[in-house]
N, CA, C, O and CB atoms as a CASP TS submission, in Angstrom:
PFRMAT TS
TARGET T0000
AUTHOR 0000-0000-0000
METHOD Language model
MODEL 1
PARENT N/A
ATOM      1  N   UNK     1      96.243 -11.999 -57.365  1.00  0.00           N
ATOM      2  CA  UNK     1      97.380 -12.488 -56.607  1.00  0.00           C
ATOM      3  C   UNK     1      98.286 -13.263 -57.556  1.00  0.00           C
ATOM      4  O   UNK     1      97.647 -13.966 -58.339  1.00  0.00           O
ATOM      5  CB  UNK     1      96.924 -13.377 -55.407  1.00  0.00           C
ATOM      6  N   UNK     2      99.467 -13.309 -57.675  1.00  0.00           N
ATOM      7  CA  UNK     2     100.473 -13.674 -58.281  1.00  0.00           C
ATOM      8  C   UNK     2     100.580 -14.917 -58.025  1.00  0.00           C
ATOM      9  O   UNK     2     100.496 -15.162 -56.821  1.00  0.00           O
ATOM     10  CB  UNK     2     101.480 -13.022 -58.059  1.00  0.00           C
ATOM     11  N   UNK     3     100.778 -16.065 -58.893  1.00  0.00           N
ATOM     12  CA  UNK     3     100.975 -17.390 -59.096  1.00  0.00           C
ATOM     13  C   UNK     3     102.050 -17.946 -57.891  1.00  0.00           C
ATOM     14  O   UNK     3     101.893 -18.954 -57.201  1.00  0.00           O
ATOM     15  CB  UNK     3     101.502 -17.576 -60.628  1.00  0.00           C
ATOM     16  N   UNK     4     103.333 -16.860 -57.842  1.00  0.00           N
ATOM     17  CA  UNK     4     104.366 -17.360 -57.030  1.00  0.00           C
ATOM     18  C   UNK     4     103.856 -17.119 -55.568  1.00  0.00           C
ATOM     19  O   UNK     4     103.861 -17.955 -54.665  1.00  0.00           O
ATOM     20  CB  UNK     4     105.769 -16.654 -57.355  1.00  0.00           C
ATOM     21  N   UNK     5     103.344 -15.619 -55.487  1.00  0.00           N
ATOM     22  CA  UNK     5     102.848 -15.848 -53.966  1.00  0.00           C
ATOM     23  C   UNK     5     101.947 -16.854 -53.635  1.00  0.00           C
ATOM     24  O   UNK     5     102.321 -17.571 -52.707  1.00  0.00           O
ATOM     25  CB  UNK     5     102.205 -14.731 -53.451  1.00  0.00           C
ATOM     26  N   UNK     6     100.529 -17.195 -54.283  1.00  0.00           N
ATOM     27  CA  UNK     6     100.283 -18.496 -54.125  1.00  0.00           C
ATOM     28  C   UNK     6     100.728 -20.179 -53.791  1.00  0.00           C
ATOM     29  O   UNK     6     100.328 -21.141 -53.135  1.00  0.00           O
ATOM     30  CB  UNK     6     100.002 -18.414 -54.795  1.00  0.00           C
ATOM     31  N   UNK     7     101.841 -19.788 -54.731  1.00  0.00           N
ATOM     32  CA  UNK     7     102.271 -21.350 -54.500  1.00  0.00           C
ATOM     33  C   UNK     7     103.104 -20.591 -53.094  1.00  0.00           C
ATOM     34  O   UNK     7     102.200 -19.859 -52.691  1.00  0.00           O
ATOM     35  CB  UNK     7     103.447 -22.409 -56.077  1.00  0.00           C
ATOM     36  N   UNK     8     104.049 -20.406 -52.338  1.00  0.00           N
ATOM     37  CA  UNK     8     104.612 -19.630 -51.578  1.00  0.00           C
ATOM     38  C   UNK     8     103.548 -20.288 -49.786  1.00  0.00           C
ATOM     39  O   UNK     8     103.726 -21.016 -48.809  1.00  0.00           O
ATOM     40  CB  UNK     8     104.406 -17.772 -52.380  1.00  0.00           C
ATOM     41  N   UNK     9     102.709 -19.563 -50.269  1.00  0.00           N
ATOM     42  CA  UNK     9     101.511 -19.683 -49.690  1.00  0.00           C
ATOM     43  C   UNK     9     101.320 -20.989 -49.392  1.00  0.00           C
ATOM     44  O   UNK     9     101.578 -21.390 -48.257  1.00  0.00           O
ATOM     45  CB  UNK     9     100.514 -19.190 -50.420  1.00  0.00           C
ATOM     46  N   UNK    10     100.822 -21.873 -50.410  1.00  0.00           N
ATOM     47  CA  UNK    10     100.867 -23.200 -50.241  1.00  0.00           C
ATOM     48  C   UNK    10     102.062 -23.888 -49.629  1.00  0.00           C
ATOM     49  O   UNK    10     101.878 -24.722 -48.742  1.00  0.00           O
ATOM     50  CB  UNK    10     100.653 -23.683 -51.382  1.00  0.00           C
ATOM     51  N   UNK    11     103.286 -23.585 -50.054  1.00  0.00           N
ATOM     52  CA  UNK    11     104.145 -24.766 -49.060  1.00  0.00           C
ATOM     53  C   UNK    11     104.076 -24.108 -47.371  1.00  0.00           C
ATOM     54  O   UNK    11     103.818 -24.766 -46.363  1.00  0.00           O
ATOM     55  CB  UNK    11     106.212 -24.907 -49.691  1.00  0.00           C
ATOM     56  N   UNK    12     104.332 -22.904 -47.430  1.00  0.00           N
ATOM     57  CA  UNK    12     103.979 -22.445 -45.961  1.00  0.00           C
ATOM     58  C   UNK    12     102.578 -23.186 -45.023  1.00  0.00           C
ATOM     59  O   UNK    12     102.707 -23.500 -43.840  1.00  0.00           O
ATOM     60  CB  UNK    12     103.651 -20.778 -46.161  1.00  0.00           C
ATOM     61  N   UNK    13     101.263 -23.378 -45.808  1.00  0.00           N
ATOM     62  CA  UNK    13     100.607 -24.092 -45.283  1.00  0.00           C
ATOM     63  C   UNK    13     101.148 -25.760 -45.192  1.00  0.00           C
ATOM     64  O   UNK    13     100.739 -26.490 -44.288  1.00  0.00           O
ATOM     65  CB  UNK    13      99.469 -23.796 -45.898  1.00  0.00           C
ATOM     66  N   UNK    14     101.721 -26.048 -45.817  1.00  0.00           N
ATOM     67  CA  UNK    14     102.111 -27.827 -46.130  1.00  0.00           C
ATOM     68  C   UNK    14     102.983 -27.872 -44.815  1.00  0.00           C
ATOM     69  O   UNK    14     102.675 -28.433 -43.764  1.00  0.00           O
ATOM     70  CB  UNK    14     103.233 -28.355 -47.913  1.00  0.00           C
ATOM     71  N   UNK    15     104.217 -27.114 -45.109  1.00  0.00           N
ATOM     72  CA  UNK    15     104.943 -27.154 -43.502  1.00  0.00           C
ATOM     73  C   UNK    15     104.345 -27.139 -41.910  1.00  0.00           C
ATOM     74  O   UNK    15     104.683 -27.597 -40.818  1.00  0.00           O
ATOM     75  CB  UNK    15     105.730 -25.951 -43.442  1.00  0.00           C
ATOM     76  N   UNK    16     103.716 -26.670 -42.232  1.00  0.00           N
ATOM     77  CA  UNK    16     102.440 -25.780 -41.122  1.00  0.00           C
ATOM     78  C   UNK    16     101.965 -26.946 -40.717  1.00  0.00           C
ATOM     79  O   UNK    16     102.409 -27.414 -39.669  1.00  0.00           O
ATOM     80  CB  UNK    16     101.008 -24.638 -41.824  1.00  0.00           C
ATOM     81  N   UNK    17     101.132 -27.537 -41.338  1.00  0.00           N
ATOM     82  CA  UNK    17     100.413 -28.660 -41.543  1.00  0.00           C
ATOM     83  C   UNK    17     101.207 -29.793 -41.163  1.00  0.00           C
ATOM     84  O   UNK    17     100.561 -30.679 -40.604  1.00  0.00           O
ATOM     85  CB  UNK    17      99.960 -28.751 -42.858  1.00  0.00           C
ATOM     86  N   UNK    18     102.395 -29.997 -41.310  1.00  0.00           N
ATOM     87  CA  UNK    18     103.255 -31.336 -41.255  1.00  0.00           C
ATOM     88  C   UNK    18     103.750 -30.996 -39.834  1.00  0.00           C
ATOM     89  O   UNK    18     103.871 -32.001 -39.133  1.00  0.00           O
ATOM     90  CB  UNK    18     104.595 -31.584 -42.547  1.00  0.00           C
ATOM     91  N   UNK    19     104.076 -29.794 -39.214  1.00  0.00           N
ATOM     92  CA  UNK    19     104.639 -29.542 -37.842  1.00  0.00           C
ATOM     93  C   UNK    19     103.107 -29.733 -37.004  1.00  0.00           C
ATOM     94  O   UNK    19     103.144 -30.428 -35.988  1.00  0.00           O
ATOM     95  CB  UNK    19     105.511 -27.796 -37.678  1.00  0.00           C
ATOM     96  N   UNK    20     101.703 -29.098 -37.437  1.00  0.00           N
ATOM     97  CA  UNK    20     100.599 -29.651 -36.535  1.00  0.00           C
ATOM     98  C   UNK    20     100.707 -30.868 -36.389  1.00  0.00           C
ATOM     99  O   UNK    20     100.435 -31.320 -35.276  1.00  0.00           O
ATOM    100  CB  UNK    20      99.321 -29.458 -36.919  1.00  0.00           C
ATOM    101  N   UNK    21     101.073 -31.651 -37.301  1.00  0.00           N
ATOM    102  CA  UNK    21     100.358 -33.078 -37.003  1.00  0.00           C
ATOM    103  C   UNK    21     101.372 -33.853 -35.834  1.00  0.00           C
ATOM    104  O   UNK    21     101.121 -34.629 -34.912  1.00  0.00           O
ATOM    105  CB  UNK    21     100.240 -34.133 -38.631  1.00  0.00           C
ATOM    106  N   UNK    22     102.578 -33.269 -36.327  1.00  0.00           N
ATOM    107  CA  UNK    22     103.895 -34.153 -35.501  1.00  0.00           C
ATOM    108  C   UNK    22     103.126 -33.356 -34.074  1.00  0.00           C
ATOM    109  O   UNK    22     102.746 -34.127 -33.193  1.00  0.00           O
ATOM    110  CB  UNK    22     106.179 -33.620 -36.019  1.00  0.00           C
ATOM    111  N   UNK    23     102.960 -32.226 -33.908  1.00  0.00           N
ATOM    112  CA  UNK    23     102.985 -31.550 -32.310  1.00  0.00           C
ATOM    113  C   UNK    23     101.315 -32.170 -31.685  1.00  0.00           C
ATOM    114  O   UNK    23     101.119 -32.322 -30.479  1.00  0.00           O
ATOM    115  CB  UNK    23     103.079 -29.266 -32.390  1.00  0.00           C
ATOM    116  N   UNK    24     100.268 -32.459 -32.719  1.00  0.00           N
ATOM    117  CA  UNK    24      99.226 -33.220 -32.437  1.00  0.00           C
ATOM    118  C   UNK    24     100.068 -35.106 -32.248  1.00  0.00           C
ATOM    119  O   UNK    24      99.891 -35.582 -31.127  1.00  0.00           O
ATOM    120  CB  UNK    24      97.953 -32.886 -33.897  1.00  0.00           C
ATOM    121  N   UNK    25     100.466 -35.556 -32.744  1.00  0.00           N
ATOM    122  CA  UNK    25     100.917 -36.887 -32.617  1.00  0.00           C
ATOM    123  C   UNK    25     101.418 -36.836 -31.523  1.00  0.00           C
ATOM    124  O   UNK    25     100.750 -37.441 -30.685  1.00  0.00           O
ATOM    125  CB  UNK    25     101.756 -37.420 -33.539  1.00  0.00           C
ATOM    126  N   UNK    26     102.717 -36.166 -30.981  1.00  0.00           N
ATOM    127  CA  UNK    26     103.772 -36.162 -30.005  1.00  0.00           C
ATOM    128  C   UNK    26     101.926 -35.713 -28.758  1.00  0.00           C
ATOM    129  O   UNK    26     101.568 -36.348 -27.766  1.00  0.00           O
ATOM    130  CB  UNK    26     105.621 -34.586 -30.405  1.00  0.00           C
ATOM    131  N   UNK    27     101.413 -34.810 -29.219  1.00  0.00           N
ATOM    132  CA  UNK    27     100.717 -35.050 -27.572  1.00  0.00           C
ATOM    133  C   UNK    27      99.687 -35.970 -27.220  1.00  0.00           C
ATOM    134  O   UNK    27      99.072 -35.743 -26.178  1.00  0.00           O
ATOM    135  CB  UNK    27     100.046 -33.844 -27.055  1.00  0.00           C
ATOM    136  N   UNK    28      99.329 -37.177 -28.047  1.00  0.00           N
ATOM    137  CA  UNK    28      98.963 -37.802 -27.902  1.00  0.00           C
ATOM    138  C   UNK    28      97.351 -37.875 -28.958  1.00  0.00           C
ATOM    139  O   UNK    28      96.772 -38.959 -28.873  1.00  0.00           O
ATOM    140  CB  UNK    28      99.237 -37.755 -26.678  1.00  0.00           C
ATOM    141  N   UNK    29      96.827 -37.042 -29.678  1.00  0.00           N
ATOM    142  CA  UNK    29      95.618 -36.564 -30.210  1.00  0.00           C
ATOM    143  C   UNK    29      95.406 -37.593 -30.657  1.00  0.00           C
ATOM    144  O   UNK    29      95.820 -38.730 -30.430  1.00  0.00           O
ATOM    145  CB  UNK    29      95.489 -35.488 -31.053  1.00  0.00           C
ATOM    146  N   UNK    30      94.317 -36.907 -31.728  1.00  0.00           N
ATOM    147  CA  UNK    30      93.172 -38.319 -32.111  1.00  0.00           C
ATOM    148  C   UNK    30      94.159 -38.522 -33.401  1.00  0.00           C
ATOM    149  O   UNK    30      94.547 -37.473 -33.915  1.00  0.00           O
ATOM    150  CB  UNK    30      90.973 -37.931 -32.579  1.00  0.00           C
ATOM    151  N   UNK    31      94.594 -39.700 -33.962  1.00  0.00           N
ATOM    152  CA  UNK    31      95.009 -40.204 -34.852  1.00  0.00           C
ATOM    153  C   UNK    31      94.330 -40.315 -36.036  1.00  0.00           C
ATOM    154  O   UNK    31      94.998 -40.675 -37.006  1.00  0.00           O
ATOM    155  CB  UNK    31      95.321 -41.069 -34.491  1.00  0.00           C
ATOM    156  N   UNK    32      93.046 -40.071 -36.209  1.00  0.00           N
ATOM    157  CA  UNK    32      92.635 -39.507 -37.926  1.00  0.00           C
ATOM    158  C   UNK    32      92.909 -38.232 -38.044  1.00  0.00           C
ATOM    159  O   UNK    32      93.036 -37.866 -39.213  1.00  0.00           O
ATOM    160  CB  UNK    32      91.017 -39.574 -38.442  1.00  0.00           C
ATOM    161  N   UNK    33      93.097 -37.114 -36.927  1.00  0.00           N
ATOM    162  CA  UNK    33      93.023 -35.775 -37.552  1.00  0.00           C
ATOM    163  C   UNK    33      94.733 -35.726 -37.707  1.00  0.00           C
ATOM    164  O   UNK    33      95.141 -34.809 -38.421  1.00  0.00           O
ATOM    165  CB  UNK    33      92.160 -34.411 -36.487  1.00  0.00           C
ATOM    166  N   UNK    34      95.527 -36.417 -37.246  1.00  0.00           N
ATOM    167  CA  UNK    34      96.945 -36.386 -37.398  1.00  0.00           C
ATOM    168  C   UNK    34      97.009 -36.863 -38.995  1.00  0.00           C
ATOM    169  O   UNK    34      97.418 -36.027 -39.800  1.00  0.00           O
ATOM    170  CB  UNK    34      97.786 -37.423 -36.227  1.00  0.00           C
ATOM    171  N   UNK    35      96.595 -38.260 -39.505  1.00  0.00           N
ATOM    172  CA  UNK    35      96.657 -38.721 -40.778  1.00  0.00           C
ATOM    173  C   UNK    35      96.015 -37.975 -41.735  1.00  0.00           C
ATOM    174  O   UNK    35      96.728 -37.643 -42.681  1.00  0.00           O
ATOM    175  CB  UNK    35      96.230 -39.896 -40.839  1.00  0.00           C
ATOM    176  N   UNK    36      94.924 -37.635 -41.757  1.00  0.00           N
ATOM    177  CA  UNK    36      94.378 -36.204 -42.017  1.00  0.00           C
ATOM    178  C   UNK    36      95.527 -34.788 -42.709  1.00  0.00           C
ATOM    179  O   UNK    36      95.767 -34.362 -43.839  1.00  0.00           O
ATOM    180  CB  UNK    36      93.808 -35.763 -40.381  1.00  0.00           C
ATOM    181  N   UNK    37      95.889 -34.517 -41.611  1.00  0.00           N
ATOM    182  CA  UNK    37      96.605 -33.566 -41.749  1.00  0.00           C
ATOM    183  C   UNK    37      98.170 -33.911 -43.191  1.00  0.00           C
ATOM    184  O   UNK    37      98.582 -33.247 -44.142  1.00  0.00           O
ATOM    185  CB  UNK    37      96.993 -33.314 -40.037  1.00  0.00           C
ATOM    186  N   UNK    38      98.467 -34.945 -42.735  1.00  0.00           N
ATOM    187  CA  UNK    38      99.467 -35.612 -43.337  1.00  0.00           C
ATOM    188  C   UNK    38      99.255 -35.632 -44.769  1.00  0.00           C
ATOM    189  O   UNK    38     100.047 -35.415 -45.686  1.00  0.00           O
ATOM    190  CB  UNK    38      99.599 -36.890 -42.809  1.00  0.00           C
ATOM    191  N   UNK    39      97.976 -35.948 -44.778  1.00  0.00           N
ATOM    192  CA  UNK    39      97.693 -35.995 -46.323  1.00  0.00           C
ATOM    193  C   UNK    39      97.397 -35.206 -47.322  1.00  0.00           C
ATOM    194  O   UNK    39      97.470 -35.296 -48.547  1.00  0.00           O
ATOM    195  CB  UNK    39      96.954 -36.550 -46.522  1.00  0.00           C
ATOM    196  N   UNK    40      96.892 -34.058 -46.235  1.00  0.00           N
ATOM    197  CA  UNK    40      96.475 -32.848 -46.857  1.00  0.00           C
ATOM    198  C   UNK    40      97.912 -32.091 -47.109  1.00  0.00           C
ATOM    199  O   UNK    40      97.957 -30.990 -47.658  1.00  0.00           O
ATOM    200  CB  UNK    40      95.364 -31.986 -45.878  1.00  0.00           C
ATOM    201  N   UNK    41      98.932 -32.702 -46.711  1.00  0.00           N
ATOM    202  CA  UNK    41     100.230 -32.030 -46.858  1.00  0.00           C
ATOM    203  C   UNK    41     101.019 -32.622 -47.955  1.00  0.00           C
ATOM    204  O   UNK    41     101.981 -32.006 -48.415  1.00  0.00           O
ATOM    205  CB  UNK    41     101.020 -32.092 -45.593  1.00  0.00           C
ATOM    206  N   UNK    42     100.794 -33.370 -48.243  1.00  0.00           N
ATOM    207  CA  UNK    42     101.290 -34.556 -49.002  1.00  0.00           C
ATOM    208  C   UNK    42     100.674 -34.215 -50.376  1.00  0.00           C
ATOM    209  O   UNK    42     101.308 -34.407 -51.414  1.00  0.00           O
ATOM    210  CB  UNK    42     100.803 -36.085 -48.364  1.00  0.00           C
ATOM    211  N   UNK    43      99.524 -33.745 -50.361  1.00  0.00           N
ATOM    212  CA  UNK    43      98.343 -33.554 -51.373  1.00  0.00           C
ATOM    213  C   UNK    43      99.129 -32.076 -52.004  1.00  0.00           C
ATOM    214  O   UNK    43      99.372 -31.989 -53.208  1.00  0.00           O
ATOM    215  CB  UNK    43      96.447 -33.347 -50.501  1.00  0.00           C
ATOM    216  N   UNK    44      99.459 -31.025 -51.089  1.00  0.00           N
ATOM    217  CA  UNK    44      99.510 -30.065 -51.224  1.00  0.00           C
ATOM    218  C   UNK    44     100.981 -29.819 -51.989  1.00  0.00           C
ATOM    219  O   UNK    44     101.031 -29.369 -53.133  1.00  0.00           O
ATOM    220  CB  UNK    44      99.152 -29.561 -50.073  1.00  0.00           C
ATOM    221  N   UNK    45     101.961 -30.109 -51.348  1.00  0.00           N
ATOM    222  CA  UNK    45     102.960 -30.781 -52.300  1.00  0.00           C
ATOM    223  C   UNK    45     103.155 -31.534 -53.342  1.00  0.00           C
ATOM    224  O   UNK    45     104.216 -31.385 -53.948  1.00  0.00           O
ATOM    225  CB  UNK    45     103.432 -31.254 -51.914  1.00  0.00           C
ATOM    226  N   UNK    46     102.263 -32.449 -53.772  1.00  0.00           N
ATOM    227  CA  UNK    46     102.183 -32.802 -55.060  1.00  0.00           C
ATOM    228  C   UNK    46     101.571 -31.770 -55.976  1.00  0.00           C
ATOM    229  O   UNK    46     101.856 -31.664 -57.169  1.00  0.00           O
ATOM    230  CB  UNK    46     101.506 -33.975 -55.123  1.00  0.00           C
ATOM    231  N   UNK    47     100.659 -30.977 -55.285  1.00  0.00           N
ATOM    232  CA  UNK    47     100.321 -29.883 -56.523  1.00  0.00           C
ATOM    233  C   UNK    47     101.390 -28.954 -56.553  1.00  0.00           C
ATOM    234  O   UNK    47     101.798 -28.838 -57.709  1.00  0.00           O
ATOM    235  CB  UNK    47      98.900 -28.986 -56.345  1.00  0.00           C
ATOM    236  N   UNK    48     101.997 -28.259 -55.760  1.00  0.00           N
ATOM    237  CA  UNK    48     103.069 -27.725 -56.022  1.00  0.00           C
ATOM    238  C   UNK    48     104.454 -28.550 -56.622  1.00  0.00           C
ATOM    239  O   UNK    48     105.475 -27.926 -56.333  1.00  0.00           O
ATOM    240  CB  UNK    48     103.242 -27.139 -54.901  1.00  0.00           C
ATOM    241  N   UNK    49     104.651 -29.501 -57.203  1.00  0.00           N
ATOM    242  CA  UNK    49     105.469 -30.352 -57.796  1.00  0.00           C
ATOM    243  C   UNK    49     104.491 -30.407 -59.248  1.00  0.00           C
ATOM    244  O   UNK    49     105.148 -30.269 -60.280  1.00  0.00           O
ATOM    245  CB  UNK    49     105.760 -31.835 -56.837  1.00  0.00           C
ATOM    246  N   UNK    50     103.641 -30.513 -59.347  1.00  0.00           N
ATOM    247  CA  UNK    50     102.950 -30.741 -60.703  1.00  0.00           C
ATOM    248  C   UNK    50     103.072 -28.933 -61.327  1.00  0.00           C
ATOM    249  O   UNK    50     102.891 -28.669 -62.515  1.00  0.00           O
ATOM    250  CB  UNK    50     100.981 -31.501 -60.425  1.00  0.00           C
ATOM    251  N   UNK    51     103.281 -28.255 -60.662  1.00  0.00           N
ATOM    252  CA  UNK    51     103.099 -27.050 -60.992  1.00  0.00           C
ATOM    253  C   UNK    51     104.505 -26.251 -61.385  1.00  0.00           C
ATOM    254  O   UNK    51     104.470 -25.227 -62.068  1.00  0.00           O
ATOM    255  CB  UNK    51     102.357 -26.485 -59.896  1.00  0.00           C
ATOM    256  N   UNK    52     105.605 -26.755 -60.941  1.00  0.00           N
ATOM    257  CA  UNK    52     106.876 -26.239 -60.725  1.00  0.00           C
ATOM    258  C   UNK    52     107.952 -27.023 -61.211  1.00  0.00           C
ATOM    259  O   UNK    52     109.028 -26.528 -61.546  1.00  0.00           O
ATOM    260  CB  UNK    52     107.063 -26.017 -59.434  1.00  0.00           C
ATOM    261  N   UNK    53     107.549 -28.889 -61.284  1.00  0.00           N
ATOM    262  CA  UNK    53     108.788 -29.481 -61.659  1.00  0.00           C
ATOM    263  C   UNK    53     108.435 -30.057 -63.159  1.00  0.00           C
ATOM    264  O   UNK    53     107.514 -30.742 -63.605  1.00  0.00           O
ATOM    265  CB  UNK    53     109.291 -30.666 -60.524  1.00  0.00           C
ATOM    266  N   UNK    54     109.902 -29.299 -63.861  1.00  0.00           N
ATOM    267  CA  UNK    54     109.478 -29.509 -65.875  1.00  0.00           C
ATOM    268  C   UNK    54     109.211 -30.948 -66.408  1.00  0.00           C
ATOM    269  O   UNK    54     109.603 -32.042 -66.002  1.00  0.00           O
ATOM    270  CB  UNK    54     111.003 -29.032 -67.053  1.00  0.00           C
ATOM    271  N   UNK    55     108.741 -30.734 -67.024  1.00  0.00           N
ATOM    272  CA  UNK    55     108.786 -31.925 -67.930  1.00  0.00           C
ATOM    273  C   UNK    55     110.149 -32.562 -68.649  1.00  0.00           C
ATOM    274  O   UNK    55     111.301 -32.258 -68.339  1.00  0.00           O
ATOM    275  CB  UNK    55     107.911 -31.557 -68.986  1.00  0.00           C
ATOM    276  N   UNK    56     109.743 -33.547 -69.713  1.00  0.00           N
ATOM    277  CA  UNK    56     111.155 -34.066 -70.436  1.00  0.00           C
ATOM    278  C   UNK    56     111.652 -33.081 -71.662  1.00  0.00           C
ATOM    279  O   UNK    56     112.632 -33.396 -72.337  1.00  0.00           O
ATOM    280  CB  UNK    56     110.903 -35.692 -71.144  1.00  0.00           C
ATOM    281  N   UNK    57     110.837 -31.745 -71.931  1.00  0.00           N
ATOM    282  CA  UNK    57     111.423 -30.892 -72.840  1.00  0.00           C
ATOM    283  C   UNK    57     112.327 -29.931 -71.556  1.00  0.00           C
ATOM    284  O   UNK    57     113.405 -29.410 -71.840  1.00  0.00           O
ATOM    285  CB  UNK    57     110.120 -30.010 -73.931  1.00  0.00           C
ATOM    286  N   UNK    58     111.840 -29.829 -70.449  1.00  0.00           N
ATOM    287  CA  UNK    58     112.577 -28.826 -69.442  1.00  0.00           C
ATOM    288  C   UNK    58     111.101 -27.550 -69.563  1.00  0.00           C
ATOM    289  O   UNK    58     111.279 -26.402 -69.156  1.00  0.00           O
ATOM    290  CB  UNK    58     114.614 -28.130 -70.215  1.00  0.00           C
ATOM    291  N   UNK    59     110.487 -27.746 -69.833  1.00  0.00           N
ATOM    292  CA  UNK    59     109.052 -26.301 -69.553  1.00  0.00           C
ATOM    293  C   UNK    59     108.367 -26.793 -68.287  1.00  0.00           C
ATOM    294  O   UNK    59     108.203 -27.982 -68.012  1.00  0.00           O
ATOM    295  CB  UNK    59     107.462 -26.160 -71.067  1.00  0.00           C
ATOM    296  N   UNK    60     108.026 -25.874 -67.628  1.00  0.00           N
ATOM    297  CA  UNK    60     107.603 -26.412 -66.400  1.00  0.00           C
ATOM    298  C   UNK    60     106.011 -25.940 -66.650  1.00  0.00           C
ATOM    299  O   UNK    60     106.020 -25.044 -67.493  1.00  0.00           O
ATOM    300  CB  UNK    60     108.483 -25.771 -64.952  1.00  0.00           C
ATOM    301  N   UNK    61     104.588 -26.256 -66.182  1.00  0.00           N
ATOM    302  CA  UNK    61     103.484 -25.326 -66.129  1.00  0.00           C
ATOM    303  C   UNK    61     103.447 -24.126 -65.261  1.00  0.00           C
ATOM    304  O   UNK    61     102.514 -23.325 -65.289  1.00  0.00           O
ATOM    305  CB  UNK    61     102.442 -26.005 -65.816  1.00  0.00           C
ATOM    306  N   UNK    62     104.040 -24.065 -64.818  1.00  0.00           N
ATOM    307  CA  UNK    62     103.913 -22.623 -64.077  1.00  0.00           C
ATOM    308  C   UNK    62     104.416 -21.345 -65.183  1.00  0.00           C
ATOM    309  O   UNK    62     103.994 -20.189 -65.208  1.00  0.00           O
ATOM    310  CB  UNK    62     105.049 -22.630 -62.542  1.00  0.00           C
ATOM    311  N   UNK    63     105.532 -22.026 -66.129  1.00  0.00           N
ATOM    312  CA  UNK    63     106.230 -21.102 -66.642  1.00  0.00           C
ATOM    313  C   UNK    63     105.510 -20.765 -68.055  1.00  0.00           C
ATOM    314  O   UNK    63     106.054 -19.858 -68.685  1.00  0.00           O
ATOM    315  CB  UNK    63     107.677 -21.549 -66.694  1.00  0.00           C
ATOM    316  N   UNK    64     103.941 -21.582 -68.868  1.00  0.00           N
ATOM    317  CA  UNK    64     103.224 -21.791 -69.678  1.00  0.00           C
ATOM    318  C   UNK    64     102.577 -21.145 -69.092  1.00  0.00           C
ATOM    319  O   UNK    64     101.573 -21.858 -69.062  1.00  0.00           O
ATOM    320  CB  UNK    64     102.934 -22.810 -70.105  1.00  0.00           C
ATOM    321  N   UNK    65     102.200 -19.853 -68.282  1.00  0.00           N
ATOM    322  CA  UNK    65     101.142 -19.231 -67.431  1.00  0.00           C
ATOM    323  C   UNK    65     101.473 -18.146 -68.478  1.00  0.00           C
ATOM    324  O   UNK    65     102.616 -17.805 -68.784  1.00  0.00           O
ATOM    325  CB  UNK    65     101.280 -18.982 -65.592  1.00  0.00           C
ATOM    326  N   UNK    66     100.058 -17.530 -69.107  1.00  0.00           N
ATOM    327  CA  UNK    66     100.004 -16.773 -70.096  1.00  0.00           C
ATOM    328  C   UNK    66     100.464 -15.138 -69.268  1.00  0.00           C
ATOM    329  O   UNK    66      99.732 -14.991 -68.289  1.00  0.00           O
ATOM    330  CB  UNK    66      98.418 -16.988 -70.852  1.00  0.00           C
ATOM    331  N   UNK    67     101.273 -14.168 -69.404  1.00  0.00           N
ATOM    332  CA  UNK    67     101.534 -13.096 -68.767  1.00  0.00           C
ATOM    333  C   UNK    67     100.872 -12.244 -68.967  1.00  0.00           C
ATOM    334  O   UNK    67     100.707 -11.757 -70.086  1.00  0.00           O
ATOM    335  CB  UNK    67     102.482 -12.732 -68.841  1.00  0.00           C
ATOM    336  N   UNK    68     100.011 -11.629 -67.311  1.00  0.00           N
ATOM    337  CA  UNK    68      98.899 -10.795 -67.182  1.00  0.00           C
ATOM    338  C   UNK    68      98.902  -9.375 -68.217  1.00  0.00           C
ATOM    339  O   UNK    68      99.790  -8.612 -68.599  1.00  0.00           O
ATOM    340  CB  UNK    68      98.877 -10.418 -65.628  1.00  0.00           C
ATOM    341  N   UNK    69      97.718  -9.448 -68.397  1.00  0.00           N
ATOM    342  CA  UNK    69      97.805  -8.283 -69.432  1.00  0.00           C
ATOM    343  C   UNK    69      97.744  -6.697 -68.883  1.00  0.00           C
ATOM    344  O   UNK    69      97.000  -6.644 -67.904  1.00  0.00           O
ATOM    345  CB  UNK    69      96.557  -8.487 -70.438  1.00  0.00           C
ATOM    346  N   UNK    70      98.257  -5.520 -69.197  1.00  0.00           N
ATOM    347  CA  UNK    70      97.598  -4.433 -68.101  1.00  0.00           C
ATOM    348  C   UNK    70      96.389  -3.775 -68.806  1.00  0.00           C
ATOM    349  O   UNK    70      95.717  -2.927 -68.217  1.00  0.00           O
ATOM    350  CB  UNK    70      98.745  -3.127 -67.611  1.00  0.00           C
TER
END
């Protein structure tokens, strides 16, 4: 599977994750699985930021991903 569909993948779950918790909060649920959720979104976005946003030369790690061989 390709690096981009992965990450792709991942913010789709992060969003996902951040609309459960608001639609768990708004109906009243248990408040660790809401904070829970939050964090795991929060978590999930920082790896996709460590993965995508460059450094102080401008190289990002995603773009240091050695290209698959056939």
């Amino acid at each position: 599977m390709a690096t981009s569909t992965v990450l792709s993948i991942l913010v789709l779950a992060a969003i996902a994750l951040l609309v459960g918790a608001f639609i768990l909060w708004r109906k009243g649920g248990a408040s660790r699985q809401v904070t829970l959720m939050v964090i795991l979104a929060l978590v999930a976005i920082a790896n996709i930021a460590i993965w995508t946003v460059p450094d102080a030369d401008g190289n990002a790690p995603i773009g240091q991903l050695a290209a698959p061989r056939p």
